[in-house]
Backbone and ligand atoms as CSV (ligand in chain L), in Angstrom:
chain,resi,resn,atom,element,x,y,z
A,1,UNK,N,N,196.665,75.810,7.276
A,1,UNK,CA,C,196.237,75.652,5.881
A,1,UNK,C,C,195.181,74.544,5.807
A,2,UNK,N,N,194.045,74.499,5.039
A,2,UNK,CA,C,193.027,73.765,5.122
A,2,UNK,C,C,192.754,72.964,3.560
A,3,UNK,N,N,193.029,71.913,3.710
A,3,UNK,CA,C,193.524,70.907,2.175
A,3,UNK,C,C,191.413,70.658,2.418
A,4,UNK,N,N,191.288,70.911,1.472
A,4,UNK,CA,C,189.723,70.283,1.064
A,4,UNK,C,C,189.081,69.779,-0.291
A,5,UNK,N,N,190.020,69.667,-0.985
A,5,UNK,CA,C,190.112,69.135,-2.306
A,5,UNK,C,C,190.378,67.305,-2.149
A,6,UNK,N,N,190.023,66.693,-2.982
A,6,UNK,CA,C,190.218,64.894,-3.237
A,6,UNK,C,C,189.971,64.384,-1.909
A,7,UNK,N,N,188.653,64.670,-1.338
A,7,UNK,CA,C,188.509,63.987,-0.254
A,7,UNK,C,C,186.985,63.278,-0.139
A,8,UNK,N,N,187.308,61.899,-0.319
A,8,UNK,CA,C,186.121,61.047,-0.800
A,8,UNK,C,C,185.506,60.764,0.849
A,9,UNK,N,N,184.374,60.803,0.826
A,9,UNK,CA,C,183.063,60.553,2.009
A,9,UNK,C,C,182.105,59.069,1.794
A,10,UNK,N,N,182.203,58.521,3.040
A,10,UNK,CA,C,181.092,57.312,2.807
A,10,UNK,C,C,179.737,57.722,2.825
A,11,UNK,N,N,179.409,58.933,3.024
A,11,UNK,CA,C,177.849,59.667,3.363
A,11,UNK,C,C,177.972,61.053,3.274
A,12,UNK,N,N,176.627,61.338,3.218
A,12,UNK,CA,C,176.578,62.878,2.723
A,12,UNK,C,C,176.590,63.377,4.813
A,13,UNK,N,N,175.915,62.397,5.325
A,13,UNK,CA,C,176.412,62.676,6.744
A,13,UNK,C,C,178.006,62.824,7.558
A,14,UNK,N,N,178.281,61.864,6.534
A,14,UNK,CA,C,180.173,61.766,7.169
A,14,UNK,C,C,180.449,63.266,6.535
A,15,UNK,N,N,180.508,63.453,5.309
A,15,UNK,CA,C,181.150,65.032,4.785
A,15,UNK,C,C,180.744,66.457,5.649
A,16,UNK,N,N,179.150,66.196,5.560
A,16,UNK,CA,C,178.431,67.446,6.545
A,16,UNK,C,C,179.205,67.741,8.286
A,17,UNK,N,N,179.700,66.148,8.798
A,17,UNK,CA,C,179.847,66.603,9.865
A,17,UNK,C,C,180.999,67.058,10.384
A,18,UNK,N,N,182.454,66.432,8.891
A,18,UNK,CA,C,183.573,67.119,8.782
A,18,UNK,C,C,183.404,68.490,8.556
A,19,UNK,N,N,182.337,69.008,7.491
A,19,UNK,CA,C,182.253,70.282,7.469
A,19,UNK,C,C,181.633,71.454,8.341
A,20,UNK,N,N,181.100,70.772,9.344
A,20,UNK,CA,C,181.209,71.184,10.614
A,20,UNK,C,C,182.109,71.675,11.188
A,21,UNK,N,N,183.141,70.832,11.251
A,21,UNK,CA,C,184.392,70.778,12.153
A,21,UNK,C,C,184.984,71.405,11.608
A,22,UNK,N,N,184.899,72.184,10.083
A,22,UNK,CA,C,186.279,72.982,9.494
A,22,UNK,C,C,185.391,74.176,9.528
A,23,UNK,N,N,184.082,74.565,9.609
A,23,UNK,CA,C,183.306,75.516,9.661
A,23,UNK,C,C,183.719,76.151,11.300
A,24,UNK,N,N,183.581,75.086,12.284
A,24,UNK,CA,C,184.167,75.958,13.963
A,24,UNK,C,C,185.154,76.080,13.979
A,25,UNK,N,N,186.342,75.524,13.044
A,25,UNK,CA,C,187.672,75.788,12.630
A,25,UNK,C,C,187.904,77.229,12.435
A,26,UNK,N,N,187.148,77.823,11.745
A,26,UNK,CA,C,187.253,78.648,10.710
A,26,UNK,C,C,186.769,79.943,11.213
A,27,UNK,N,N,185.494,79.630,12.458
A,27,UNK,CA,C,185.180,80.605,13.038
A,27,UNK,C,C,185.941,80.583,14.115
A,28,UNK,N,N,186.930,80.064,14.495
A,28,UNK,CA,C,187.532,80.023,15.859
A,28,UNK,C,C,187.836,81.235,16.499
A,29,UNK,N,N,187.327,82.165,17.326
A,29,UNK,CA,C,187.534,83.089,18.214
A,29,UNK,C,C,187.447,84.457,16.936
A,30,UNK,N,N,186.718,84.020,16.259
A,30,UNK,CA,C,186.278,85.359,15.084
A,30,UNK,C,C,184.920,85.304,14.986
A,31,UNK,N,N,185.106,87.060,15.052
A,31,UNK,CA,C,182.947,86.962,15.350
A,31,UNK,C,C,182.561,87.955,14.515
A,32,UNK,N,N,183.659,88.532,13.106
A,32,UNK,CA,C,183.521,89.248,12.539
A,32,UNK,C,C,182.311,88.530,11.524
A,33,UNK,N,N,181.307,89.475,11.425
A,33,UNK,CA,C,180.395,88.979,10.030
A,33,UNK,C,C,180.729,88.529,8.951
A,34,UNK,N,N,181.237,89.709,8.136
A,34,UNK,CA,C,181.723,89.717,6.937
A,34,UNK,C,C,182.422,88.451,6.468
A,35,UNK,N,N,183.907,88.550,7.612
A,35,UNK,CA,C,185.021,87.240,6.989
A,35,UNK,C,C,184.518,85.914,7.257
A,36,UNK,N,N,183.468,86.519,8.778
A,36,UNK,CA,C,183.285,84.188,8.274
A,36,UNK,C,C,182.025,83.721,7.439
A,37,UNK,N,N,181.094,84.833,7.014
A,37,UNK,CA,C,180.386,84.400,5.986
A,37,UNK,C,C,181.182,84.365,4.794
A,38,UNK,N,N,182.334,84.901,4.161
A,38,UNK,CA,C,183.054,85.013,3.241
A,38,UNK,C,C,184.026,83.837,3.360
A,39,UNK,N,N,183.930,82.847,4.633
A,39,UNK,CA,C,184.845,81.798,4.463
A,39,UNK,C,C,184.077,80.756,4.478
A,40,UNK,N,N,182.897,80.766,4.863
A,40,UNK,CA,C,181.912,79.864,4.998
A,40,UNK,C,C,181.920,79.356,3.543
A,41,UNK,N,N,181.400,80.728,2.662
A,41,UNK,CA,C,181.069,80.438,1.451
A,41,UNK,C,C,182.189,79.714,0.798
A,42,UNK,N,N,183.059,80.093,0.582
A,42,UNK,CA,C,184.244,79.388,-0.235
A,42,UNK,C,C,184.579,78.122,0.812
A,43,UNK,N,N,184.844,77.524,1.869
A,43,UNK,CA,C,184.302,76.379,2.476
A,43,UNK,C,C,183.387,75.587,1.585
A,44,UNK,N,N,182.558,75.811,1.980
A,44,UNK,CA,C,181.348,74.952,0.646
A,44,UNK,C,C,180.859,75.174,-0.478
A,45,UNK,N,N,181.515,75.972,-1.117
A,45,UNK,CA,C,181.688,76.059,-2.745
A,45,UNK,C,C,182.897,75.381,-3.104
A,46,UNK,N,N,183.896,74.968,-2.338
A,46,UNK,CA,C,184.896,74.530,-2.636
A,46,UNK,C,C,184.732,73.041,-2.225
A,47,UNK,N,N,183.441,72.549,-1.419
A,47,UNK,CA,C,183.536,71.277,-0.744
A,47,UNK,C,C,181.953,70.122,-1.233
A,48,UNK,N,N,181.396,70.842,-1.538
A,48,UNK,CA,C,180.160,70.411,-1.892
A,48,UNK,C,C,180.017,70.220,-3.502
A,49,UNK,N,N,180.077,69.295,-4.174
A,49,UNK,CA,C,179.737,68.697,-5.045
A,49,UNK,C,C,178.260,69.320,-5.655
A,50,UNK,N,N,178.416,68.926,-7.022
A,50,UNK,CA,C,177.860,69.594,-8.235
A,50,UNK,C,C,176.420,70.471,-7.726
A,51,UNK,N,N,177.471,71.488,-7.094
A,51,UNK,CA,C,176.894,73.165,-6.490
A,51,UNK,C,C,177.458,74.301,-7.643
A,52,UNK,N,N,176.530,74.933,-8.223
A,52,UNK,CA,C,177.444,76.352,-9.469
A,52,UNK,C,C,177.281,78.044,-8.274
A,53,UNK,N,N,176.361,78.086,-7.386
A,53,UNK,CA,C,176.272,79.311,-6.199
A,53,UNK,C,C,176.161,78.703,-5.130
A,54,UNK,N,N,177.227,79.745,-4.104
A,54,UNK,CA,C,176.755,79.845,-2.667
A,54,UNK,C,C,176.917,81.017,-2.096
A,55,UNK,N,N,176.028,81.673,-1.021
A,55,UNK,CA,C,176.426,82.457,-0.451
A,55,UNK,C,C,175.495,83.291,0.172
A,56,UNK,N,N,175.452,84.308,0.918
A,56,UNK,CA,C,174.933,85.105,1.386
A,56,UNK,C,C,174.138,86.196,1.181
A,57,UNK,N,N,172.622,86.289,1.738
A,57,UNK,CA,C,172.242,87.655,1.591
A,57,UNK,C,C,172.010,88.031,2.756
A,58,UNK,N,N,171.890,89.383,3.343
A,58,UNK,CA,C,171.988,90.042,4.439
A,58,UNK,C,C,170.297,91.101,4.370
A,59,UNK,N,N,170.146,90.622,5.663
A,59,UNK,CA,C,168.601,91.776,5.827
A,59,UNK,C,C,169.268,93.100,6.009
A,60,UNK,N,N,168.791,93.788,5.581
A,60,UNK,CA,C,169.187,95.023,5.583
A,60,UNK,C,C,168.093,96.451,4.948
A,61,UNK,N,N,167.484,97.233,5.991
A,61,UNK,CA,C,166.539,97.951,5.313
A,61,UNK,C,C,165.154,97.480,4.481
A,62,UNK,N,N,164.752,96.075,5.397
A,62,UNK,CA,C,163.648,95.450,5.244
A,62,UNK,C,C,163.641,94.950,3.799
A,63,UNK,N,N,164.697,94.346,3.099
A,63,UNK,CA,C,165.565,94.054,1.944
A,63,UNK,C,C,166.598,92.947,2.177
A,64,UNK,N,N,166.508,91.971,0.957
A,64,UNK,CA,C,167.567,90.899,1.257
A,64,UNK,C,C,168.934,91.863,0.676
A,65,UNK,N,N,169.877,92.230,1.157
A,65,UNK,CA,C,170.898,92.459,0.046
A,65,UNK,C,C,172.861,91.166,-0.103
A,66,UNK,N,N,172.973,91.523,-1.561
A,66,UNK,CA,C,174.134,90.299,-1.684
A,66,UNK,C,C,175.073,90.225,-0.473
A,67,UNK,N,N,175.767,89.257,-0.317
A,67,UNK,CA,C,176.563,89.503,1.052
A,67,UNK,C,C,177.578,88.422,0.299
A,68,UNK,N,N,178.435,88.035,0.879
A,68,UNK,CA,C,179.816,87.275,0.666
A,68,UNK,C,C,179.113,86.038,-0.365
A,69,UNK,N,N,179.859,85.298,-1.483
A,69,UNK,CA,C,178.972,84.710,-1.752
A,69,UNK,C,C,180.585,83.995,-2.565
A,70,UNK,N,N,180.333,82.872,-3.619
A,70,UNK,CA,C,181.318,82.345,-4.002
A,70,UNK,C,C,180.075,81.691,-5.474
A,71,UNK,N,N,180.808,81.910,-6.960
A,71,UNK,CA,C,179.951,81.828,-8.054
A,71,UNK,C,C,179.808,83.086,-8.814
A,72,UNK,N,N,179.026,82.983,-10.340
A,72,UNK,CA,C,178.915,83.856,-10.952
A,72,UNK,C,C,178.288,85.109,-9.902
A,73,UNK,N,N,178.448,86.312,-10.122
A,73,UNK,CA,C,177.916,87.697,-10.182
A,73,UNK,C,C,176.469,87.070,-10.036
A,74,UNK,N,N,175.644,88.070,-9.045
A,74,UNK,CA,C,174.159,87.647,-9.055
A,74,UNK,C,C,173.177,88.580,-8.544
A,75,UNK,N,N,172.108,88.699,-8.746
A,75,UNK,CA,C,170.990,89.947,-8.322
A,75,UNK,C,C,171.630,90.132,-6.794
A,76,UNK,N,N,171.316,91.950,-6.595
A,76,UNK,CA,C,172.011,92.351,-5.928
A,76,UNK,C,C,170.914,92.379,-4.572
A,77,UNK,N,N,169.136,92.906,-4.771
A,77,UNK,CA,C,168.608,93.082,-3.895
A,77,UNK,C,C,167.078,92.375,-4.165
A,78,UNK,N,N,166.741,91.320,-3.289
A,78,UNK,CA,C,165.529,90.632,-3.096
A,78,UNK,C,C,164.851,91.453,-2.272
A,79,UNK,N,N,163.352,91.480,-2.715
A,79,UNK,CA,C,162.234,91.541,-1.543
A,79,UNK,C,C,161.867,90.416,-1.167
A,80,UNK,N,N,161.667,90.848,0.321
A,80,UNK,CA,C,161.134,89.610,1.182
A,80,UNK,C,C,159.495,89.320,0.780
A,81,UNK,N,N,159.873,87.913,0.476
A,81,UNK,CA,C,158.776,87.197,0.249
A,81,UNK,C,C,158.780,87.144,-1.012
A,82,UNK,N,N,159.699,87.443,-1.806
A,82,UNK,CA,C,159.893,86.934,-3.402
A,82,UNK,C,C,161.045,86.209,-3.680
A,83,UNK,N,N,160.646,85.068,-4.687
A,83,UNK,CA,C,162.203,84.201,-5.072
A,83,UNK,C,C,161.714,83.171,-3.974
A,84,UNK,N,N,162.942,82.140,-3.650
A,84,UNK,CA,C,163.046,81.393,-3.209
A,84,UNK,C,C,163.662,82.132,-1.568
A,85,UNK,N,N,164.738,82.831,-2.236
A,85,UNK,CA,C,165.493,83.661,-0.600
A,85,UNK,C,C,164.222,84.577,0.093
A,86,UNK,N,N,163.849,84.916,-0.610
A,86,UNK,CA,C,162.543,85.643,0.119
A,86,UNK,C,C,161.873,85.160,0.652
A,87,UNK,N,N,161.007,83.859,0.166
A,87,UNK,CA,C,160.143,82.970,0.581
A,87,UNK,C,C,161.073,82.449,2.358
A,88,UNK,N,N,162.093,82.376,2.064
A,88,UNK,CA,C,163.068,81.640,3.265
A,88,UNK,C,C,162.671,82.769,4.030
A,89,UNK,N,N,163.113,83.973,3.711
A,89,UNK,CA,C,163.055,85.295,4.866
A,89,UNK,C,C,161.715,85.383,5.152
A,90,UNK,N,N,160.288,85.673,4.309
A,90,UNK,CA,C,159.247,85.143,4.943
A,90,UNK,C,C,158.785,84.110,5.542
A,91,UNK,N,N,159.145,83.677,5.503
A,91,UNK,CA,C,158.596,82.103,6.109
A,91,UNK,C,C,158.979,81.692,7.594
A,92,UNK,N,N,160.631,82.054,7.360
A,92,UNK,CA,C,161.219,81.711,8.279
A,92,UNK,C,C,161.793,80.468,8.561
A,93,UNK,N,N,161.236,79.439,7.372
A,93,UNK,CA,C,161.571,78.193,7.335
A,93,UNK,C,C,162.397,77.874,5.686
A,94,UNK,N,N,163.621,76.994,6.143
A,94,UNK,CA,C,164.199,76.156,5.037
A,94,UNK,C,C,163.659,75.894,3.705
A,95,UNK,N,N,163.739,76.301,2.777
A,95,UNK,CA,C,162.738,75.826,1.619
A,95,UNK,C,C,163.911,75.193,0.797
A,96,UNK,N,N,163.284,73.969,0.367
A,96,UNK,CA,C,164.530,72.531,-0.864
A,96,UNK,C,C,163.595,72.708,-1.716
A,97,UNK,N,N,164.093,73.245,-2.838
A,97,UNK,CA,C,163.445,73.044,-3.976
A,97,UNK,C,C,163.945,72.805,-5.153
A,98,UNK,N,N,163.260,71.590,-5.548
A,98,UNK,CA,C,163.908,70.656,-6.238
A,98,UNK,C,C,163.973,70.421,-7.965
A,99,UNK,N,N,163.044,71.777,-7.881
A,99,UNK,CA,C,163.385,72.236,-9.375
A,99,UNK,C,C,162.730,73.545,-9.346
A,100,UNK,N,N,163.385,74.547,-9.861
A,100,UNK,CA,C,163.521,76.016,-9.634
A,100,UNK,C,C,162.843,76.706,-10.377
A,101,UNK,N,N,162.245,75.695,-11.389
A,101,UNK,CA,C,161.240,75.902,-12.965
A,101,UNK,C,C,160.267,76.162,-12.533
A,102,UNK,N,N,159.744,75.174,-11.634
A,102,UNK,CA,C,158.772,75.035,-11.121
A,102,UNK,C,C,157.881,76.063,-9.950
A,103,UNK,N,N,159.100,76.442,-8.941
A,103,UNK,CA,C,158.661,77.375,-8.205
A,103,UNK,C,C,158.477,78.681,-8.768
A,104,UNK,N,N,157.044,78.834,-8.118
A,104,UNK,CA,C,156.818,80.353,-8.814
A,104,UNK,C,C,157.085,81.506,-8.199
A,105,UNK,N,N,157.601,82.447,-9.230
A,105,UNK,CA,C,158.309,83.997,-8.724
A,105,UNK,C,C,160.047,83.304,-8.323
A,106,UNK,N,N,160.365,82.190,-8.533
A,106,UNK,CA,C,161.839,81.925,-8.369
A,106,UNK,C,C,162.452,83.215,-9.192
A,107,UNK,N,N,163.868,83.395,-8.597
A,107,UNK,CA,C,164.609,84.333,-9.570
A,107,UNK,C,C,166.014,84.035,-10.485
A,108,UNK,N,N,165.838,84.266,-11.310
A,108,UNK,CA,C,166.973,83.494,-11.788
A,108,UNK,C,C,168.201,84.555,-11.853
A,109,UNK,N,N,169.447,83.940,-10.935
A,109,UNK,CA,C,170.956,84.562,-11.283
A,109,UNK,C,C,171.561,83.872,-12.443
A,110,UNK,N,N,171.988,82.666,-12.071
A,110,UNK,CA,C,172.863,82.353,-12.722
A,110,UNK,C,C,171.850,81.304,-13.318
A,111,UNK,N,N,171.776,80.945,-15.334
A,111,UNK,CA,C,170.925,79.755,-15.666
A,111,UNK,C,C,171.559,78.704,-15.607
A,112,UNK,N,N,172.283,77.772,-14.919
A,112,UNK,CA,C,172.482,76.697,-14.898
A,112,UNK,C,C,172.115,76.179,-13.782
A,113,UNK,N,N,171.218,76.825,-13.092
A,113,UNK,CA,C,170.850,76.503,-11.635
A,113,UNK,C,C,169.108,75.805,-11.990
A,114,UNK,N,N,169.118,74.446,-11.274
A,114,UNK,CA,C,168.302,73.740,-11.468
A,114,UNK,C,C,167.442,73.337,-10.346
A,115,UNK,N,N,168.137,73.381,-8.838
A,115,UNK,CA,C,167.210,72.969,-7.403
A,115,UNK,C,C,168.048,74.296,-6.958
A,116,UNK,N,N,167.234,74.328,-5.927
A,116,UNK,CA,C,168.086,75.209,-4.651
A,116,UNK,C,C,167.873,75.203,-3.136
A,117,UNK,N,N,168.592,75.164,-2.302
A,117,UNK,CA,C,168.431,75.336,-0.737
A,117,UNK,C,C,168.500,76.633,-0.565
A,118,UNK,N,N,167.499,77.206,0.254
A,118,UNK,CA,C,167.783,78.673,1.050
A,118,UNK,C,C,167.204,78.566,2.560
A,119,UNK,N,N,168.199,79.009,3.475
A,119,UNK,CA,C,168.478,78.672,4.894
A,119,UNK,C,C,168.354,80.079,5.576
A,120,UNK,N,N,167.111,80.288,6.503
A,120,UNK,CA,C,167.075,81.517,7.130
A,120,UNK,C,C,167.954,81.858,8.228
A,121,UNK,N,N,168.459,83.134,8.259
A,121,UNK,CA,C,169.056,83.313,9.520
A,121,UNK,C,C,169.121,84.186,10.622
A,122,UNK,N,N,168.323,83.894,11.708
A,122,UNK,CA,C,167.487,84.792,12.713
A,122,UNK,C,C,168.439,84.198,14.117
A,123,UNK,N,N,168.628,85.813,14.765
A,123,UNK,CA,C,169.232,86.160,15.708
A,123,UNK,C,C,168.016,86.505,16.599
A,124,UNK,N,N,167.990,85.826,17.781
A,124,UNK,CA,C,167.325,86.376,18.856
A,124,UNK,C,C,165.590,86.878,18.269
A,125,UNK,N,N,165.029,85.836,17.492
A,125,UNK,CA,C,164.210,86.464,17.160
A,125,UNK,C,C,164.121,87.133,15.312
A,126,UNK,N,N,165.116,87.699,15.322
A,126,UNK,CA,C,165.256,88.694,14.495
A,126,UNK,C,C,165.637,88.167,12.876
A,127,UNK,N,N,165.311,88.469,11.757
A,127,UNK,CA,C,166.288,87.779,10.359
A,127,UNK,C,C,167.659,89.053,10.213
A,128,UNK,N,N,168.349,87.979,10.164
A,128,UNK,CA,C,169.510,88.702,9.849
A,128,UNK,C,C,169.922,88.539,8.087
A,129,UNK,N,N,169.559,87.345,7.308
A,129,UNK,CA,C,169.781,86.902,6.262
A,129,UNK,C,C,168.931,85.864,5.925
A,130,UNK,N,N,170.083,84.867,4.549
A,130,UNK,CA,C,169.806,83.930,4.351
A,130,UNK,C,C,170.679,83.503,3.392
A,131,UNK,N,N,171.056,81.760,3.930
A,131,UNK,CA,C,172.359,81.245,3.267
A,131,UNK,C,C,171.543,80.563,1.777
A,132,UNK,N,N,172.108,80.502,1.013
A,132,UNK,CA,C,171.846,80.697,-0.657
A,132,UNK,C,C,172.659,79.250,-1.024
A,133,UNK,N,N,171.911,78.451,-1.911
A,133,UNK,CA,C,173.019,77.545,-2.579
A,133,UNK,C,C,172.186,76.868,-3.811
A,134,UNK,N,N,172.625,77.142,-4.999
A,134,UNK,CA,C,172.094,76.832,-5.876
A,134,UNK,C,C,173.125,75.550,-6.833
A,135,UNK,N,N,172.660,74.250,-7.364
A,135,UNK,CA,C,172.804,73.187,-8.188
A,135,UNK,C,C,172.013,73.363,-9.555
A,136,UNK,N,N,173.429,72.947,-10.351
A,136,UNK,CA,C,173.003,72.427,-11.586
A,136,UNK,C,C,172.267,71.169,-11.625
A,137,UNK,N,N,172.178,70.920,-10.671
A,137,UNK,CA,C,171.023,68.933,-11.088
A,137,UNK,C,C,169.769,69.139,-10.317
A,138,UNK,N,N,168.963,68.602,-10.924
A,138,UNK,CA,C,167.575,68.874,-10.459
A,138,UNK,C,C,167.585,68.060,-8.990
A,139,UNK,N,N,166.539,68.247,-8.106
A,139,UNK,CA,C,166.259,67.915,-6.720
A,139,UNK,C,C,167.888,67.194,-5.954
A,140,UNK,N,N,168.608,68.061,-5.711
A,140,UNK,CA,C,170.298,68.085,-5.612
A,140,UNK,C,C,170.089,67.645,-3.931
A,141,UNK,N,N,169.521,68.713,-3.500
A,141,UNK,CA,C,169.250,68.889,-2.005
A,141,UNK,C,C,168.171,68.043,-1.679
A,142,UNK,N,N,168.158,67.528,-0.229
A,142,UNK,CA,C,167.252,66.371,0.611
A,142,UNK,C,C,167.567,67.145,1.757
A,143,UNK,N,N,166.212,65.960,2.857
A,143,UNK,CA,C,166.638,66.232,3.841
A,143,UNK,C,C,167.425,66.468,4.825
A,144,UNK,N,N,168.569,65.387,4.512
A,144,UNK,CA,C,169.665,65.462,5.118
A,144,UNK,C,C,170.471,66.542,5.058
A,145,UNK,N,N,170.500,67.335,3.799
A,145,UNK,CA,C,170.924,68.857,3.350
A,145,UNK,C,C,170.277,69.750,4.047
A,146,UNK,N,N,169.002,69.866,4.725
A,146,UNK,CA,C,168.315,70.504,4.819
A,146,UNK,C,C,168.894,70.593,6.487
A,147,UNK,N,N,168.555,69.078,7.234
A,147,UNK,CA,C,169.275,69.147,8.674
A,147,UNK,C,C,170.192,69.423,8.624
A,148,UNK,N,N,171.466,69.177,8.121
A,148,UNK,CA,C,173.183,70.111,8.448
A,148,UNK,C,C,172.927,71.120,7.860
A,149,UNK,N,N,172.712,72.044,6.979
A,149,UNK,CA,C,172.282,73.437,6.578
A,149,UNK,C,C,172.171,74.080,8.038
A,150,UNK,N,N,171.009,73.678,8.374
A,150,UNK,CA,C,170.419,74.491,9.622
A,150,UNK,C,C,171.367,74.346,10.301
A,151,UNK,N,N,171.888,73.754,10.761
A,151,UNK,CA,C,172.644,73.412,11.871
A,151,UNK,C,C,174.223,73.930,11.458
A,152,UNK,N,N,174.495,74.115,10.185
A,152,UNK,CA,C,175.688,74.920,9.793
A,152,UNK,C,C,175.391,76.700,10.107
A,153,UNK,N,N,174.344,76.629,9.984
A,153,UNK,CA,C,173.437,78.228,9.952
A,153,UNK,C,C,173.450,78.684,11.361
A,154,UNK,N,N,172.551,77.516,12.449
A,154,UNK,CA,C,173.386,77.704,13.698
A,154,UNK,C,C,174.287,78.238,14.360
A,155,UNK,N,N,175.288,77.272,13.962
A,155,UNK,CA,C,176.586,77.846,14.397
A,155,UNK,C,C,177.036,78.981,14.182
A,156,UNK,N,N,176.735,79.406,12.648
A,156,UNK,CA,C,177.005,80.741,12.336
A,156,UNK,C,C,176.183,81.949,13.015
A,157,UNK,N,N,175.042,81.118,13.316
A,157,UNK,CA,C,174.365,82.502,14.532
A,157,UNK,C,C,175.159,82.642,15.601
A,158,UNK,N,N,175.443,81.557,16.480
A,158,UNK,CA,C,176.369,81.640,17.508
A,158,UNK,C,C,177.554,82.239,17.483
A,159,UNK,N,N,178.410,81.984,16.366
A,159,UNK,CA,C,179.627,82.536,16.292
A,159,UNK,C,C,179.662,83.823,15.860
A,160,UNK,N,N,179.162,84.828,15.399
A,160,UNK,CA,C,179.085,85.985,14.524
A,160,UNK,C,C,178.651,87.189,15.682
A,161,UNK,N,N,179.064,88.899,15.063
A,161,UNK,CA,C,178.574,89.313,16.402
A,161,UNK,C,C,177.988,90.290,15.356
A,162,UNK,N,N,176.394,89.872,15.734
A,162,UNK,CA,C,175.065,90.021,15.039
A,162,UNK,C,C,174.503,91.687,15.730
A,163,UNK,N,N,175.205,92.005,17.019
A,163,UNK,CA,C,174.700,92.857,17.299
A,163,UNK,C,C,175.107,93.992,16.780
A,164,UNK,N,N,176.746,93.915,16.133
A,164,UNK,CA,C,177.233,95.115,15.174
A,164,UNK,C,C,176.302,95.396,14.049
A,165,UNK,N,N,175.531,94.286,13.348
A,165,UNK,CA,C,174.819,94.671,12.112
A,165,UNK,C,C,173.812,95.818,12.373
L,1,SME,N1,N,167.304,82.128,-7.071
L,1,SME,C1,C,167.201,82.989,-5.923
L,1,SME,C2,C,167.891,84.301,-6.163
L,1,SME,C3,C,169.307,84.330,-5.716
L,1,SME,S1,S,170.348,83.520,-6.734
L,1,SME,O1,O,169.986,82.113,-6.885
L,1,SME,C4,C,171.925,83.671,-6.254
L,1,SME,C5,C,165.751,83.208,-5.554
L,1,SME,O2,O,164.843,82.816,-6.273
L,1,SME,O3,O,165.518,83.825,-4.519
């Protein structure tokens, strides 16, 4: 059983790197897609502070589509290279953006979402997705969000078996 509620951090580094450790927890000897992006998400929707979305979209048919996610109901299918998740799937790189008003062609799911992180996720080359996390407070996410992201994203490349998709 995994207690992750009332647990105060001296750094956004000390929390990230516990959530590490409950993230390889969690994938331990499971390489199913589905359940550990679906535990991932509730993991850090349940652990990350004033966050209203998280979760997953999946490449699929040259198309972002929804994948496990934790938060209101939300657009079901992005094109790549639109929105913020798109921009991630084109790009190929991390995009923090720190107010969502601002970026243009952003898409809006849910309106209480004010910054957002979107984290690409490429297998061997390849996009498989992209991890999603949207805040109610403006510029929520930094760098430091940006380095454990990736490196949470990582792991999840490693652990997952990418070749069933
Ligand atoms: N805002 C995203 C769309 C996905 S939702 O935030 C869940 C975007 O602009 O790509």
């Amino acid at each position: 059983m995994f207690e992750l509620n009332n647990v105060e951090y001296e750094s956004k580094e000390a929390f990230y790197d516990n959530i590490l450790l409950f993230a390889k927890g969690l994938m331990h000897e499971e390489r199913d897609i589905i359940a550990n992006l679906a535990n991932i998400s509730a993991l850090l929707y349940h652990t990350m502070e004033e966050i209203n979305w998280v979760g997953f979209y999946r490449y699929n048919n040259k198309e972002l589509v929804l994948g496990p996610f934790q938060g209101k109901p939300a657009c079901i299918r992005i094109q790549v290279g639109k929105g913020v998740c798109g921009t991630a799937a084109y790009t190929g790189e991390t995009q923090v953006v720190p107010n969502v008003h601002e970026f243009s062609g952003h898409i809006p799911c849910d309106g209480d979402t004010n910054s957002e992180i979107v984290v690409p996720m490429v297998h061997q080359g390849q996009l498989m997705g992209v991890l999603d996390i949207d805040s109610p407070v403006l510029a929520r996410f930094d760098e430091v969000d940006r380095m454990y992201l990736n490196e949470l994203v990582a792991l999840i490349m490693d652990q997952c078996a990418w070749e069933d998709m």
